[in-house]
N, CA, C and O atoms as a printed pandas DataFrame, in Angstrom:
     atom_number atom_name residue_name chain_id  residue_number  x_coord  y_coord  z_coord
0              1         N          UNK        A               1   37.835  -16.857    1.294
1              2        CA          UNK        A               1   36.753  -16.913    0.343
2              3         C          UNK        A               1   35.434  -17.312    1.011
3              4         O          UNK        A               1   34.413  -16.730    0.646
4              5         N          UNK        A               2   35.356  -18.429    2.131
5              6        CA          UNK        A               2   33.912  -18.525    2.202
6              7         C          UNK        A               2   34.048  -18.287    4.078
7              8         O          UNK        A               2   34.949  -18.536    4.879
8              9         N          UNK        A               3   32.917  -17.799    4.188
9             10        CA          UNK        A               3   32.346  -17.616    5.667
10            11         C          UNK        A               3   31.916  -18.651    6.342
11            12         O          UNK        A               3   32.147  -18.848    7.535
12            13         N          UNK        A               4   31.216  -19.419    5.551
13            14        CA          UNK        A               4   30.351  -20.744    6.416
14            15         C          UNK        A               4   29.603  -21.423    5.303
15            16         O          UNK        A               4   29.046  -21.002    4.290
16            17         N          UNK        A               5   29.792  -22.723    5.875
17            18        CA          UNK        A               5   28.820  -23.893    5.063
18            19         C          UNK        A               5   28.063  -24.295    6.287
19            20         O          UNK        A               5   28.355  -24.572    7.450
20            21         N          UNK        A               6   26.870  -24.212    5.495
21            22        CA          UNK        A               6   25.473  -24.177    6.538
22            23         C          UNK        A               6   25.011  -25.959    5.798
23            24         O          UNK        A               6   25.022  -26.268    4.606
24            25         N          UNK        A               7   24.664  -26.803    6.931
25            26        CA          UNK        A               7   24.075  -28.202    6.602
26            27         C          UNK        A               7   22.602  -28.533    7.065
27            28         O          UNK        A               7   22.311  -28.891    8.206
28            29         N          UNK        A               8   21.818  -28.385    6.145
29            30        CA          UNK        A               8   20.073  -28.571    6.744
30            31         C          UNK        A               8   19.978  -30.433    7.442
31            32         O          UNK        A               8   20.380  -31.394    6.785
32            33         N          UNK        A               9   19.432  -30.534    8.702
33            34        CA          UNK        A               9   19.718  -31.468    9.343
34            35         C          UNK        A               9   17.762  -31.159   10.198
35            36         O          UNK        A               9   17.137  -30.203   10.657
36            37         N          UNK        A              10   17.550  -32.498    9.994
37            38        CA          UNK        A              10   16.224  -32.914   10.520
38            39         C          UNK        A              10   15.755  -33.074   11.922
39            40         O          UNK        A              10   14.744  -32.615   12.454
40            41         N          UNK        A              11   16.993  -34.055   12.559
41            42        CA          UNK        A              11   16.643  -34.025   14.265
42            43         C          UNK        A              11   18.139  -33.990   14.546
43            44         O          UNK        A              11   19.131  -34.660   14.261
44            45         N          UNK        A              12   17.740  -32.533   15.467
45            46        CA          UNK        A              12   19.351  -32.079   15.932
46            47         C          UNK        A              12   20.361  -32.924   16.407
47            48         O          UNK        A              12   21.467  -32.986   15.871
48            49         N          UNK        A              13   19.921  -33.801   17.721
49            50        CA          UNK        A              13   20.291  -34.306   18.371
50            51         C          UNK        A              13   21.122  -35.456   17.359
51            52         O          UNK        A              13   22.343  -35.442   17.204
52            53         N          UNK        A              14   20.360  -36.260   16.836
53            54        CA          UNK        A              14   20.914  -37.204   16.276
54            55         C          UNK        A              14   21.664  -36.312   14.823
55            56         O          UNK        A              14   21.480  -37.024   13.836
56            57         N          UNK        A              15   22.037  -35.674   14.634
57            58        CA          UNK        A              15   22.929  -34.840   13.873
58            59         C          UNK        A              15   24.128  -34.491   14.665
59            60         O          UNK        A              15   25.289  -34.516   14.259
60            61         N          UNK        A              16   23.640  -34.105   16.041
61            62        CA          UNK        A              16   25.374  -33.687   17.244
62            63         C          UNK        A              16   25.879  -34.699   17.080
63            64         O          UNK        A              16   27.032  -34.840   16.674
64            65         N          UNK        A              17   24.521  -36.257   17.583
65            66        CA          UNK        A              17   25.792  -37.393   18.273
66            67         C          UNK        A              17   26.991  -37.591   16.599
67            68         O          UNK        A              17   28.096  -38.092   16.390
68            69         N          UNK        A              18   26.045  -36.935   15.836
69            70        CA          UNK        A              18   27.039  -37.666   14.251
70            71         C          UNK        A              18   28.068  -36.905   13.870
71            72         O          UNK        A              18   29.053  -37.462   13.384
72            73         N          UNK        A              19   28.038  -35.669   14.001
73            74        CA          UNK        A              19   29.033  -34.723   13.673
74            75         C          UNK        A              19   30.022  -34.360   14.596
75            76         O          UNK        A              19   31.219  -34.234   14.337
76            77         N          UNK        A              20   29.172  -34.102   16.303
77            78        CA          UNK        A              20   30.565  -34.442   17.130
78            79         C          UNK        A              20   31.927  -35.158   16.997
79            80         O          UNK        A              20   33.016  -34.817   16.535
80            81         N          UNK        A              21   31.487  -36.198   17.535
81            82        CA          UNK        A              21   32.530  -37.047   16.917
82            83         C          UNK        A              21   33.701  -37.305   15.474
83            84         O          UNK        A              21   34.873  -37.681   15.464
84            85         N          UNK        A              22   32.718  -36.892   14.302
85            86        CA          UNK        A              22   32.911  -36.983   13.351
86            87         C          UNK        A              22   34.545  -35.845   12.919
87            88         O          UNK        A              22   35.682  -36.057   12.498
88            89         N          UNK        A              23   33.629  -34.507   13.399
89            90        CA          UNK        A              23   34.899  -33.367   13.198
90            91         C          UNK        A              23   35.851  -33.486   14.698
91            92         O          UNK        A              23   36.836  -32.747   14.687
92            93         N          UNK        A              24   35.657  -34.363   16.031
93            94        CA          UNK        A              24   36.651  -34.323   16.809
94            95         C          UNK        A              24   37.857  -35.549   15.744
95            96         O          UNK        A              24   39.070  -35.400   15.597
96            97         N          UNK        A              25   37.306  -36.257   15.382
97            98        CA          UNK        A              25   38.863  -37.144   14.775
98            99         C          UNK        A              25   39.056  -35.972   13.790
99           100         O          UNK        A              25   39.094  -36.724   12.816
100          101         N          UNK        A              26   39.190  -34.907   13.309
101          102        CA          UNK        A              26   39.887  -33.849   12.131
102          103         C          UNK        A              26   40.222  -33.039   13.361
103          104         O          UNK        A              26   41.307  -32.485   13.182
104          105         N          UNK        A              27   39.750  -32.785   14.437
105          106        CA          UNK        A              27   40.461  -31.662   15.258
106          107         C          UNK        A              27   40.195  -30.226   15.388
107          108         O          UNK        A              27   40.727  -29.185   15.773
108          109         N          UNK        A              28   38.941  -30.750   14.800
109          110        CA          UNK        A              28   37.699  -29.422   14.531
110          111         C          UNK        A              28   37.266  -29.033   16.079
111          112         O          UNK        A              28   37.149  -29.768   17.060
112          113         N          UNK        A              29   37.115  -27.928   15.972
113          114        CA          UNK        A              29   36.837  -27.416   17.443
114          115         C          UNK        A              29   35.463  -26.640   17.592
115          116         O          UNK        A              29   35.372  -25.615   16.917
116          117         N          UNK        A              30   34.583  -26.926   18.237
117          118        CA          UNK        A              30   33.081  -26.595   18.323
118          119         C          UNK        A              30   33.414  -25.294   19.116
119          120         O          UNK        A              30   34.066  -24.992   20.116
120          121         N          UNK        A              31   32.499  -24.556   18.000
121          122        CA          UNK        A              31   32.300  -22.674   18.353
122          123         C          UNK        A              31   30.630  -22.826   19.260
123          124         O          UNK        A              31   30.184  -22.296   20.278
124          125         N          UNK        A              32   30.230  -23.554   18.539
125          126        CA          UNK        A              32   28.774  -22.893   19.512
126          127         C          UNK        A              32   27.742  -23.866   19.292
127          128         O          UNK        A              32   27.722  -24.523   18.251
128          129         N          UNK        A              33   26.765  -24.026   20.322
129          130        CA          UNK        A              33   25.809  -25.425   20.485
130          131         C          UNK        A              33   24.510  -24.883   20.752
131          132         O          UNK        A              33   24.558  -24.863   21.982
132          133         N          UNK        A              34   23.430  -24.449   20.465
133          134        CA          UNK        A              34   22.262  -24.526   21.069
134          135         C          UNK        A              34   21.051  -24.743   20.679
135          136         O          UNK        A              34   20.366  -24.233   19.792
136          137         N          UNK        A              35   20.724  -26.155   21.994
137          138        CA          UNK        A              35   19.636  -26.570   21.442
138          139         C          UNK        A              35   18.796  -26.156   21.341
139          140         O          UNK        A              35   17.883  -26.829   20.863
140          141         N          UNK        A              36   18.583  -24.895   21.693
141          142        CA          UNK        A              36   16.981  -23.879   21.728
142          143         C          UNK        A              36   16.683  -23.586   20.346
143          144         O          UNK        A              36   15.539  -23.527   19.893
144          145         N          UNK        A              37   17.666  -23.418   19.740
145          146        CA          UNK        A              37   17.804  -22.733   18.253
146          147         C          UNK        A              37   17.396  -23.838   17.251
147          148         O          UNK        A              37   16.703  -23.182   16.472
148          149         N          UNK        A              38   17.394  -24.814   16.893
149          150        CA          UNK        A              38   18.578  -25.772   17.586
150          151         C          UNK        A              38   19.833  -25.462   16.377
151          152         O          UNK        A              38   19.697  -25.314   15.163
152          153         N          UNK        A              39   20.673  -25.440   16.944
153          154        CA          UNK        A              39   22.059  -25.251   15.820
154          155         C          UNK        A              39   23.628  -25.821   16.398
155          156         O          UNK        A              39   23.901  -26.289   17.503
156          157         N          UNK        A              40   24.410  -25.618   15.355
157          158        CA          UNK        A              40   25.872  -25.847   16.240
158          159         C          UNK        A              40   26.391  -25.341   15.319
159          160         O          UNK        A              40   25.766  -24.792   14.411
160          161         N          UNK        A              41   27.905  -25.453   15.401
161          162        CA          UNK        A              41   29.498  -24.753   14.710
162          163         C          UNK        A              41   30.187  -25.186   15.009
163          164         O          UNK        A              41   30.338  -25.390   16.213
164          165         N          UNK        A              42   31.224  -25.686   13.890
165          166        CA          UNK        A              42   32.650  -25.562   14.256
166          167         C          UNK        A              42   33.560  -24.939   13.687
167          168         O          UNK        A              42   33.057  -24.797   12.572
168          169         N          UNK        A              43   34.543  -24.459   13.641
169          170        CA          UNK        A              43   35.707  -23.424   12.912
170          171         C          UNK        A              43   36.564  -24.116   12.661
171          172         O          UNK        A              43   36.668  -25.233   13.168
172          173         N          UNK        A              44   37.377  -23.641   11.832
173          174        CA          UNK        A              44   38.244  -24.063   10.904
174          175         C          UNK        A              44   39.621  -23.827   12.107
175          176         O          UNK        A              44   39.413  -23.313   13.206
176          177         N          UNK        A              45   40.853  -24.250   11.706
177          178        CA          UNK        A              45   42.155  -24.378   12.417
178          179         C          UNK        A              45   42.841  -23.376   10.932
179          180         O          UNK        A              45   42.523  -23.793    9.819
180          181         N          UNK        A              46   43.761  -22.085   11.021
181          182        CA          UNK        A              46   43.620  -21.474   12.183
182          183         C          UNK        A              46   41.988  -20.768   12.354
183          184         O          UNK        A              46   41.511  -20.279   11.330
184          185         N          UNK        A              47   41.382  -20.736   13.290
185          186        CA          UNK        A              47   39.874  -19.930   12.686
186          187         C          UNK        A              47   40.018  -18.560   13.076
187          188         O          UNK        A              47   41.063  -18.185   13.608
188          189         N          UNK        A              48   38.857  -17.606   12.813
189          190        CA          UNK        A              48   37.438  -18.579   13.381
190          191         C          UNK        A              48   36.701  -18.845   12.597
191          192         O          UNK        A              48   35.563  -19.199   12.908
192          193         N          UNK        A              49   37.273  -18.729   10.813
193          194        CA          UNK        A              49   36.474  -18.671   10.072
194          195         C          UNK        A              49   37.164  -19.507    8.832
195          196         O          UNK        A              49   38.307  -19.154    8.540
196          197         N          UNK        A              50   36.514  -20.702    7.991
197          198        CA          UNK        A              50   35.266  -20.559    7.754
198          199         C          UNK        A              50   34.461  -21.666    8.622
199          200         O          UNK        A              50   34.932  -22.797    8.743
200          201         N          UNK        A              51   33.453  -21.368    9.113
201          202        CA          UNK        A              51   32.471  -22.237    9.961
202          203         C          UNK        A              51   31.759  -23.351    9.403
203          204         O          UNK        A              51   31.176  -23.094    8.350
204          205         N          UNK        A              52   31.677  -24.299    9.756
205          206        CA          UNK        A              52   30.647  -25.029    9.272
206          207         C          UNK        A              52   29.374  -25.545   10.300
207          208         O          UNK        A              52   29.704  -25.870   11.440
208          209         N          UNK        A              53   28.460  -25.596   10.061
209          210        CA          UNK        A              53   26.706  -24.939   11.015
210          211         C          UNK        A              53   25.716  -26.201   10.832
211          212         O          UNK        A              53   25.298  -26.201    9.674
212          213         N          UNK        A              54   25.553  -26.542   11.071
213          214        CA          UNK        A              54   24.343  -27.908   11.436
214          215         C          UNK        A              54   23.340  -27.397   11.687
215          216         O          UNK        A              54   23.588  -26.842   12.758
216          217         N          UNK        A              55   21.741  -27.059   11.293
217          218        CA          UNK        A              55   20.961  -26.791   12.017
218          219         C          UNK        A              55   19.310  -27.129   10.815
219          220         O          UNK        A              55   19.255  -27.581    9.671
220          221         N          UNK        A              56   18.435  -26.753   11.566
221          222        CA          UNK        A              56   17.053  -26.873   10.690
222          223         C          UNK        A              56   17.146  -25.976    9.853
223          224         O          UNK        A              56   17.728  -24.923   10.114
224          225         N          UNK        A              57   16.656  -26.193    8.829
225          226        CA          UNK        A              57   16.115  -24.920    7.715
226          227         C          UNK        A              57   15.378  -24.193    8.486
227          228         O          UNK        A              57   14.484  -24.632    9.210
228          229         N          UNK        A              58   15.918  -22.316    8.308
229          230        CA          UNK        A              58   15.171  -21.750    8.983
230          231         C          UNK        A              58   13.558  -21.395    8.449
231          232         O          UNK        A              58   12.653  -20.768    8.999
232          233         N          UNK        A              59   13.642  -22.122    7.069
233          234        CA          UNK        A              59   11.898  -22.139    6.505
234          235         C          UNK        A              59   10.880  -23.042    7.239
235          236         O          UNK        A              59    9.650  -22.982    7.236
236          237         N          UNK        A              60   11.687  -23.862    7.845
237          238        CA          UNK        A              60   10.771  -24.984    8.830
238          239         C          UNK        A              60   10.807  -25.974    7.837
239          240         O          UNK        A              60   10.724  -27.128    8.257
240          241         N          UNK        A              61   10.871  -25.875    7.080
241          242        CA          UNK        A              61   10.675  -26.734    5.878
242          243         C          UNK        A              61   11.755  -28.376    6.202
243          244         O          UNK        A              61   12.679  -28.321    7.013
244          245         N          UNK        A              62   11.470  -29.535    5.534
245          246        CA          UNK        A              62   12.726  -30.824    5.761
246          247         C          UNK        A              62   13.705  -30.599    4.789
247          248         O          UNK        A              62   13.471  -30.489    3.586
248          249         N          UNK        A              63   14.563  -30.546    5.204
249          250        CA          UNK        A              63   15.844  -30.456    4.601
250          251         C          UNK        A              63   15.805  -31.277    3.686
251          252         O          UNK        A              63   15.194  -32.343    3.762
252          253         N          UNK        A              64   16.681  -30.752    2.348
253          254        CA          UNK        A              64   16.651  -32.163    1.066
254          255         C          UNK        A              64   17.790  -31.661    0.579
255          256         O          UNK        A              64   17.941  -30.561    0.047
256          257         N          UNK        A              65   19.066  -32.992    0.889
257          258        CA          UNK        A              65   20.348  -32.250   -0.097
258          259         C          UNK        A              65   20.533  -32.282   -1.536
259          260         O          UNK        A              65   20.260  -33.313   -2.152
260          261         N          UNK        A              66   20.861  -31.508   -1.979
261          262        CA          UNK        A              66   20.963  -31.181   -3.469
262          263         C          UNK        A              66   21.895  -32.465   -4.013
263          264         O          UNK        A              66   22.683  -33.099   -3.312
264          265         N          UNK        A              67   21.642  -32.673   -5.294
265          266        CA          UNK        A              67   22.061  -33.571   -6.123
266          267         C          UNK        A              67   23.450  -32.860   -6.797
267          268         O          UNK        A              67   23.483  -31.802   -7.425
268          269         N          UNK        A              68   24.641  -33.806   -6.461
269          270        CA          UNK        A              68   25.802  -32.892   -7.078
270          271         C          UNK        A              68   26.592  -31.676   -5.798
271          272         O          UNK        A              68   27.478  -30.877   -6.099
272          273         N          UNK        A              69   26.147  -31.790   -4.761
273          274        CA          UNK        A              69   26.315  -30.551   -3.302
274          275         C          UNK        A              69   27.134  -31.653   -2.785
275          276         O          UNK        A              69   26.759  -32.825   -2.742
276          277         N          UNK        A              70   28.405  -31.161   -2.349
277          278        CA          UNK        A              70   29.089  -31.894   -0.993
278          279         C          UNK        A              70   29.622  -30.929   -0.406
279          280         O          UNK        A              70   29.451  -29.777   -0.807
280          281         N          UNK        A              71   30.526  -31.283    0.877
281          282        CA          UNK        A              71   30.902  -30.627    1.897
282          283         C          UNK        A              71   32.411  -31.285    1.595
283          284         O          UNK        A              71   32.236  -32.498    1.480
284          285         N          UNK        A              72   33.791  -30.964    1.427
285          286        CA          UNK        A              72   34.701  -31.703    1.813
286          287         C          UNK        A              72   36.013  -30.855    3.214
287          288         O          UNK        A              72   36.785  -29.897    3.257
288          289         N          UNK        A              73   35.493  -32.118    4.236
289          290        CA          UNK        A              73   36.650  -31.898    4.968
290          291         C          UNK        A              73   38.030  -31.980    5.103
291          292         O          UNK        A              73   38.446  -33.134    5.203
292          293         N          UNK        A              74   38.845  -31.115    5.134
293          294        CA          UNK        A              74   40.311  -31.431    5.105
294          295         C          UNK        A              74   40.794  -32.453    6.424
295          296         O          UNK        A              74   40.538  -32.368    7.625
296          297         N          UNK        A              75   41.329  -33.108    5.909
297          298        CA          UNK        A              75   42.604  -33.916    7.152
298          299         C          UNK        A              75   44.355  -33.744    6.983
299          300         O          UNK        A              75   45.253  -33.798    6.143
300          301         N          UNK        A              76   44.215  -33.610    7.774
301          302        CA          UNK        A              76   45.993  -33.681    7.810
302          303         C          UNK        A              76   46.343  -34.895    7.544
303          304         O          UNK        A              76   47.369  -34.962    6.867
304          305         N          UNK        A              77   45.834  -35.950    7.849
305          306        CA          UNK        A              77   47.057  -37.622    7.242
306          307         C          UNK        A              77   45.788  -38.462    6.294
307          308         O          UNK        A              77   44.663  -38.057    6.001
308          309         N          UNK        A              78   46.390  -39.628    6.000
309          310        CA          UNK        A              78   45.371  -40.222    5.781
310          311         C          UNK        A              78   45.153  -41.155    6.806
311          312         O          UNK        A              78   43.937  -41.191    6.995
312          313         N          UNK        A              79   45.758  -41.958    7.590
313          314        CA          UNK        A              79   44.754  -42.022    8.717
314          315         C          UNK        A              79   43.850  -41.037    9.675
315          316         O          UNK        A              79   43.298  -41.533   10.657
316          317         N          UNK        A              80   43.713  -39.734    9.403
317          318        CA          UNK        A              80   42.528  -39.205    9.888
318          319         C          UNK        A              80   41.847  -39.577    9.085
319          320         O          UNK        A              80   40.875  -40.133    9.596
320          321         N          UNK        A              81   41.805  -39.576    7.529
321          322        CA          UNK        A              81   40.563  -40.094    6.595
322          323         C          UNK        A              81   39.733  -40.813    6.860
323          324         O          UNK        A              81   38.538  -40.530    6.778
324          325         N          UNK        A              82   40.341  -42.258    7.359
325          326        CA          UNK        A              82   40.500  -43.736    7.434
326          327         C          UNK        A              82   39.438  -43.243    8.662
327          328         O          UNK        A              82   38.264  -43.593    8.549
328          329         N          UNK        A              83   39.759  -42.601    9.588
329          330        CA          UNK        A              83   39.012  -42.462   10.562
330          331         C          UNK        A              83   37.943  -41.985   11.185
331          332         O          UNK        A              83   37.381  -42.323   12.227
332          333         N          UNK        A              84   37.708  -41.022   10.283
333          334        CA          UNK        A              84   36.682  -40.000    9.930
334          335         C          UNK        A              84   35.454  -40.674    9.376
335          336         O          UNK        A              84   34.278  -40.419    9.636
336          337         N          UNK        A              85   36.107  -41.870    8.305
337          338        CA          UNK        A              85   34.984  -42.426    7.490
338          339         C          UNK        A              85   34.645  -43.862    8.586
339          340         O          UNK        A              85   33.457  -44.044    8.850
340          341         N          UNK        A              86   35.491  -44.661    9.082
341          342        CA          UNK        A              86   35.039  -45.429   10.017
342          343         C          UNK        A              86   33.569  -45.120   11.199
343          344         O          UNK        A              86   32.670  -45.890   11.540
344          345         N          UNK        A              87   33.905  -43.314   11.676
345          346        CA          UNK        A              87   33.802  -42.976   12.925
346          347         C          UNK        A              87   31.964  -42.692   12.001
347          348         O          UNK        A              87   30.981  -43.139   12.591
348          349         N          UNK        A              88   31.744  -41.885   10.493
349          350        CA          UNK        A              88   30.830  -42.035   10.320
350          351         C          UNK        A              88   30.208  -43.030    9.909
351          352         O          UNK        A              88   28.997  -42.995   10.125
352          353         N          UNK        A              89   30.632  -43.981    9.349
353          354        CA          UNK        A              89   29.664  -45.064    9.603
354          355         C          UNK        A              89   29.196  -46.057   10.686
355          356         O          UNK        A              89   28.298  -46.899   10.689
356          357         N          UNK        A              90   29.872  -45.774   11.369
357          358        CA          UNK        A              90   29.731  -46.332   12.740
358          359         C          UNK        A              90   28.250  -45.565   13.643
359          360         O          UNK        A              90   27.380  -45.905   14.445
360          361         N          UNK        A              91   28.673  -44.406   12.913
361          362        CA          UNK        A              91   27.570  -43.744   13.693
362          363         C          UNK        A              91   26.023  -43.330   12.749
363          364         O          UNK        A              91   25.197  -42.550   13.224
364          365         N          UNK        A              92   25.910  -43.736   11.918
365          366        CA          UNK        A              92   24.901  -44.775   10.957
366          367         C          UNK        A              92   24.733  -44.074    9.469
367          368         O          UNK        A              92   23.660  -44.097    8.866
368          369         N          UNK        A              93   26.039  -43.389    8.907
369          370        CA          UNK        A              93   26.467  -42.636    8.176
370          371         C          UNK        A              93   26.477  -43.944    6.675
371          372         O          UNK        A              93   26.781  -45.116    6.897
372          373         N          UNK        A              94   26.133  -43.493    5.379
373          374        CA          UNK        A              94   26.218  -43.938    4.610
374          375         C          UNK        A              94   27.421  -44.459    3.626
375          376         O          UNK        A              94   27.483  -43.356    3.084
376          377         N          UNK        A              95   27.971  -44.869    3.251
377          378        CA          UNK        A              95   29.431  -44.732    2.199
378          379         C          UNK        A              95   28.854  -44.596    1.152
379          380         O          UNK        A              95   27.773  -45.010    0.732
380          381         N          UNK        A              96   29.762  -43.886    0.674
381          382        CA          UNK        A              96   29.661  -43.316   -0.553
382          383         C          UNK        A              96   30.679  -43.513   -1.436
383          384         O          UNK        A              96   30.721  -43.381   -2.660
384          385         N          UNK        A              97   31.927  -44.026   -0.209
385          386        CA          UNK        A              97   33.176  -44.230   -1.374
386          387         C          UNK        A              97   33.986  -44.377   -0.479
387          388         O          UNK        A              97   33.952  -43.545    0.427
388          389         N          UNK        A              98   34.864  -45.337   -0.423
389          390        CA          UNK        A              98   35.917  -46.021    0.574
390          391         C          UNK        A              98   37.139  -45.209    0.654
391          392         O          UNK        A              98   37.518  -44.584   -0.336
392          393         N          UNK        A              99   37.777  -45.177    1.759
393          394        CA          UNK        A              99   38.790  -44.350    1.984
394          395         C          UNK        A              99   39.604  -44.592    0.653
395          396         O          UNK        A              99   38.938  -45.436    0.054
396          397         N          UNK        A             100   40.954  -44.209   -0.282
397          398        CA          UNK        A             100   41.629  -44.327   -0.964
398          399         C          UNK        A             100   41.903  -43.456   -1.413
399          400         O          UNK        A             100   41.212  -42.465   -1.179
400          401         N          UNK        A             101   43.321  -43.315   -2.506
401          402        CA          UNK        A             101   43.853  -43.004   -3.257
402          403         C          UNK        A             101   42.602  -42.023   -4.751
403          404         O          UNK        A             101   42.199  -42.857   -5.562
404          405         N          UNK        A             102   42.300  -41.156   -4.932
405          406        CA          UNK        A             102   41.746  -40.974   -6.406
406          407         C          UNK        A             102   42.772  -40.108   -7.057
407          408         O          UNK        A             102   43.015  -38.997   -6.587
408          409         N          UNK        A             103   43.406  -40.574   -8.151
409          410        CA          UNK        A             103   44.201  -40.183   -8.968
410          411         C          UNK        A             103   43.845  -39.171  -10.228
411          412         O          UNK        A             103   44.339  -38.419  -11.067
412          413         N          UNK        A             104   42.605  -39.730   -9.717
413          414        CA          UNK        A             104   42.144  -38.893  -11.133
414          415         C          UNK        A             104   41.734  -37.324  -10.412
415          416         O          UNK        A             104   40.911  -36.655  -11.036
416          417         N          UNK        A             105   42.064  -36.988   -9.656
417          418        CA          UNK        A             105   41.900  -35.712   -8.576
418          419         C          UNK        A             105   43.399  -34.835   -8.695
419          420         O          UNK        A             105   43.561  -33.621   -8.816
420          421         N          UNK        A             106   44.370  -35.891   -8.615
421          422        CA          UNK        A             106   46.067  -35.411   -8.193
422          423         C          UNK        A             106   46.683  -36.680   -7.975
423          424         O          UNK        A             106   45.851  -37.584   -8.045
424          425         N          UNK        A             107   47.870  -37.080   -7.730
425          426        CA          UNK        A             107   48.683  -38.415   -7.169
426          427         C          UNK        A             107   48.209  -38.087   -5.947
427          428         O          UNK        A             107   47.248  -38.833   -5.761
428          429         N          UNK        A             108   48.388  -37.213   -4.792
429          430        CA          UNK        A             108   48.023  -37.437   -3.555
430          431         C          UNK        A             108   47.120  -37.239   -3.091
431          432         O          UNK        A             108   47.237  -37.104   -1.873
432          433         N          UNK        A             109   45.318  -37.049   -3.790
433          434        CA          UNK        A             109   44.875  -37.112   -3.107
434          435         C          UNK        A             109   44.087  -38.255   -2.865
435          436         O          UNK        A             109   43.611  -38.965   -3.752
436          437         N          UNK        A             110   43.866  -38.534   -0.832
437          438        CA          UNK        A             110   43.444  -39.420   -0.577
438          439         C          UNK        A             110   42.129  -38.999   -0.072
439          440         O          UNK        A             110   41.853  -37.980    0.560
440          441         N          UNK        A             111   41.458  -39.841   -0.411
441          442        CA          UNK        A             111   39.228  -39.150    0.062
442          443         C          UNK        A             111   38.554  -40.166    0.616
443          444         O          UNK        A             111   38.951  -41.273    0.251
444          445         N          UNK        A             112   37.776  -40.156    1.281
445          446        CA          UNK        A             112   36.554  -40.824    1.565
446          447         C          UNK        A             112   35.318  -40.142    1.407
447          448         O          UNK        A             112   35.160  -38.941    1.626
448          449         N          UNK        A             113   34.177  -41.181    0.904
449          450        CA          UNK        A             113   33.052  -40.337    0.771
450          451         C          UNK        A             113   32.123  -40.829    1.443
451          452         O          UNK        A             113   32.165  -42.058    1.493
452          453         N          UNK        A             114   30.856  -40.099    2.269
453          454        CA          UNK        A             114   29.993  -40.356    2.969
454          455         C          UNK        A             114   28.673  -39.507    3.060
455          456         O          UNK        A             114   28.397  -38.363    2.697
456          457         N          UNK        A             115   27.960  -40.513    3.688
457          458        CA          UNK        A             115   26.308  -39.612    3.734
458          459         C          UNK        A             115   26.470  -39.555    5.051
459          460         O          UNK        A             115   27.199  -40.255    5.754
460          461         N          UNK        A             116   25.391  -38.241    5.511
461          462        CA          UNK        A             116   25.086  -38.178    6.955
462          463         C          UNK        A             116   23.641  -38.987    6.731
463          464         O          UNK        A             116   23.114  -39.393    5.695
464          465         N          UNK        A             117   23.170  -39.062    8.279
465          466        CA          UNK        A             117   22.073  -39.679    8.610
466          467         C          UNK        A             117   21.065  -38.804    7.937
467          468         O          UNK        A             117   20.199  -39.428    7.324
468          469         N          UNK        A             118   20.996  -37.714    7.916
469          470        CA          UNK        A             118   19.903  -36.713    6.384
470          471         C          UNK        A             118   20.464  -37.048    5.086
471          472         O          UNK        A             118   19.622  -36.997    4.190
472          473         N          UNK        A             119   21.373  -37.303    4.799
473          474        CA          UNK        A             119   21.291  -37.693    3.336
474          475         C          UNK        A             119   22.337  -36.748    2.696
475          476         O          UNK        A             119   22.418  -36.619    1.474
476          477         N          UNK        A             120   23.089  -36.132    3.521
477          478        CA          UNK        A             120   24.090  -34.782    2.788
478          479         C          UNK        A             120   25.376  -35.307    2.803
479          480         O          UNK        A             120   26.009  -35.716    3.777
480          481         N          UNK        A             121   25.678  -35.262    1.731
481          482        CA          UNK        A             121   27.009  -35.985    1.356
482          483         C          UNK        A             121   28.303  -35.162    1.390
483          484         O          UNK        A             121   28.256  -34.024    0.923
484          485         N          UNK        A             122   29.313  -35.570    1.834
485          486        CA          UNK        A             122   30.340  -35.672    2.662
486          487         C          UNK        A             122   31.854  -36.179    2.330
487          488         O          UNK        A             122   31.950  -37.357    1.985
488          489         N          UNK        A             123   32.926  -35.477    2.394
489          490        CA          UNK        A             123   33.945  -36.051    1.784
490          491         C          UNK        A             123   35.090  -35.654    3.016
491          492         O          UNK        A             123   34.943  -34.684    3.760
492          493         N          UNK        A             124   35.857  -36.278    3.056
493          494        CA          UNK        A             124   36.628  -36.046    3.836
494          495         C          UNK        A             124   38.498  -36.591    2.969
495          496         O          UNK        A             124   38.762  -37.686    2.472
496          497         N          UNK        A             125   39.367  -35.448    3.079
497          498        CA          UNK        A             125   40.315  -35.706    2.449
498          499         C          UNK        A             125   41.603  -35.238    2.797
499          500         O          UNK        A             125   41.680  -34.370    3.667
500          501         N          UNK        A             126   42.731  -35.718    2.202
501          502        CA          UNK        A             126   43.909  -35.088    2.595
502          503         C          UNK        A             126   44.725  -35.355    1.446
503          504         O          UNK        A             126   44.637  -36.379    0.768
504          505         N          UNK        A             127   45.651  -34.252    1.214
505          506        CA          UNK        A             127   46.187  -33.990   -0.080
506          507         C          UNK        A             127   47.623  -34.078    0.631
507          508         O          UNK        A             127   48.260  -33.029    0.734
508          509         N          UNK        A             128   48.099  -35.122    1.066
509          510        CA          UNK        A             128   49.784  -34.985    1.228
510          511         C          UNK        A             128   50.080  -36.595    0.931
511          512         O          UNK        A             128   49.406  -37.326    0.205
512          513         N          UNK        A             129   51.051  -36.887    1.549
513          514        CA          UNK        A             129   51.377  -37.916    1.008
514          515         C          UNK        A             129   51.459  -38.791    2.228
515          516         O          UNK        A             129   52.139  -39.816    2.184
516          517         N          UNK        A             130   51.000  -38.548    2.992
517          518        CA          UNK        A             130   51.345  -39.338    4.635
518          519         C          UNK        A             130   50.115  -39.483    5.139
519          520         O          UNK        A             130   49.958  -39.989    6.250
């Protein structure tokens, strides 16, 4: 169903150091980096598709995330969750909502919620029971 989720991001750099890291604890694997552009990618497991893209609005314009817009990443356990949401706030990422249990979703699913350093909010989850 989808090709790519594109994320408007202000200063690249400090968007890599946040998302690097962020999709290496999920096991996300970076398709493409360049700072000329400036942009990046990573693909989905199995990929190569659907992508998700970090880069400036190509209007030039500052990025402003929509009210009600998230991104949610899958994890395989819930300690990737746990870790995902640690690894972004560590790296100066907002909470939005503590790793756990929301029931009111399914019995298993477990989420964390987060802001990036632009302000685009972020979920990271896993729907099993481990």
């Amino acid at each position: 169903m989808l090709s790519h989720v594109f994320v408007g991001i202000s200063d690249f750099e400090r968007a890599l150091a946040f998302y690097r890291p962020v999709l290496a604890t999920l096991g996300a694997q970076e398709r493409f980096c360049d700072a000329a552009r400036p942009w990046a990618g990573w693909e989905s497991t199995p990929g190569p598709r659907p992508l998700f893209v970090i880069a400036r609005p190509f209007n030039g314009e500052v990025p402003s995330p929509g009210n009600g817009q998230m991104v949610a990443f899958m994890a395989a356990t819930r300690g990737q969750v746990d870790t995902a949401h640690a690894m972004a706030l560590a790296l100066g990422g907002q909470c939005e909502g503590r790793p756990g249990l929301r029931p009111e979703y399914h019995a298993d699913y477990y989420g964390a919620y987060f802001r990036d350093p632009d302000g685009n909010k972020l979920c990271v989850v896993s729907h099993g029971v481990a």
